[in-house]
C-alpha positions in Angstrom: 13.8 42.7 -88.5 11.0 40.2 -87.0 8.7 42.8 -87.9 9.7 43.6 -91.2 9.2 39.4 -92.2 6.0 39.7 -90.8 4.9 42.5 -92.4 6.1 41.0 -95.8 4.4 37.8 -95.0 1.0 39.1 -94.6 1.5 41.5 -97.3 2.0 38.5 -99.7 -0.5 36.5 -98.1 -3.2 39.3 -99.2 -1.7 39.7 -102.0 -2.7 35.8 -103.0 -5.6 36.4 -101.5 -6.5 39.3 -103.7 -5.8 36.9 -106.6 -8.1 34.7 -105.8 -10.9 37.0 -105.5 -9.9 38.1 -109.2 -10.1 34.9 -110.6 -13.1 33.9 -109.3 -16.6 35.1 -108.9 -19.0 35.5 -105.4 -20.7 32.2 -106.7 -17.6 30.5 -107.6 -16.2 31.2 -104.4 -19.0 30.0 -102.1 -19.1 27.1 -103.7 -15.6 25.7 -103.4 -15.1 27.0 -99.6 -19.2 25.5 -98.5 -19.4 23.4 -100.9 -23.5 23.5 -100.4 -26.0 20.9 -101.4 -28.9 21.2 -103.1 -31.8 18.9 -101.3 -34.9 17.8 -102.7 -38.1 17.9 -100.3 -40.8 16.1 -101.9 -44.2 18.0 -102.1 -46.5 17.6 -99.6 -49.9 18.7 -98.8 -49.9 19.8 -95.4 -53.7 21.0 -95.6 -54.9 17.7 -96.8 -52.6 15.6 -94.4 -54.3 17.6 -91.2 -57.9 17.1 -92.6 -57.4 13.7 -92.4 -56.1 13.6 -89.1 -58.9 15.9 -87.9 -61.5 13.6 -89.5 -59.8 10.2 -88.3 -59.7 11.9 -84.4 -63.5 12.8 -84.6 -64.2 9.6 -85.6 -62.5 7.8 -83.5 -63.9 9.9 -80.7 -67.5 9.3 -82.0 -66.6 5.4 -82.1 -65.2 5.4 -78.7 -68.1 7.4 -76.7 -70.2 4.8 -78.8 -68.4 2.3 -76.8 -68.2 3.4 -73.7 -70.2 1.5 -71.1 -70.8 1.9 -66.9 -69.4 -1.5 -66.6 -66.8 -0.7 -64.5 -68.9 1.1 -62.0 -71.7 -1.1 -61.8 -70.3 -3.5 -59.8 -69.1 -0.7 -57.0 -72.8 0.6 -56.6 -75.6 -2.5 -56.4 -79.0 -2.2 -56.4 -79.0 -3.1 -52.7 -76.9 -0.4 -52.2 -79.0 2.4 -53.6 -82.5 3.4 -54.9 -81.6 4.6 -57.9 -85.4 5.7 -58.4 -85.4 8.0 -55.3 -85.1 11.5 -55.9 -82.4 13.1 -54.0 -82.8 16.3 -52.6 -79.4 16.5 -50.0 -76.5 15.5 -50.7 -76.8 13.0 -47.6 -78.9 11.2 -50.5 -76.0 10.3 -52.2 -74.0 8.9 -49.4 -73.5 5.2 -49.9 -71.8 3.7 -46.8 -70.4 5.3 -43.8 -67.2 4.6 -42.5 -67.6 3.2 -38.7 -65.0 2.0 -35.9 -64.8 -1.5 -37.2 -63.7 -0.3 -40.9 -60.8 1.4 -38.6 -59.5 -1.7 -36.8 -56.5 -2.6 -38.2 -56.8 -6.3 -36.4 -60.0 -6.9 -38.4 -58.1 -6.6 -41.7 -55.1 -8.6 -40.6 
């Protein structure tokens, strides 16, 4: 008996949805179960927008090697320090200062 009510229930459920399908069309359809809508992206010109950027990066890299200065360093390395004129021909050349016992001594410091 249960099965015979179910039966007839889904037979009349396809049934109205078998009518629906015949009263409307694909388009109809999708549009009242989605119910999509249409957006509008405005028109942009990618190719022009990354020239721009392109050019505004090179420039700005031109303008900051431009800028750029050995200020920051000049005041590590003094004249004192280092002949700058000498030709160096080792790499001991380029050695600066040397660490000794003194720069170890934790009591100096404190």
């Amino acid at each position: 008996m249960k099965s015979n009510i179910r039966d007839s229930y889904n037979i009349k459920k396809i049934r109205k949805f078998n009518n629906i399908d015949q009263n409307y069309n694909d388009e109809d359809l999708k549009n009242l179960i989605i119910k999509p809508e249409k957006l509008e992206k405005p028109n942009i010109n990618v190719s022009k927008l990354l020239d721009e950027k392109i050019n505004q990066t090179d420039y700005d890299l031109k303008d900051s090697i431009k800028k750029r200065t050995n200020k920051t360093y000049k005041g590590i390395i003094k004249d004192k320090d280092f002949d700058f004129s000498k030709n160096i021909k080792q790499s001991d050349d380029l050695v600066i200062y040397k660490v000794n016992t003194n720069d170890k001594n934790q009591k100096v410091f404190d």
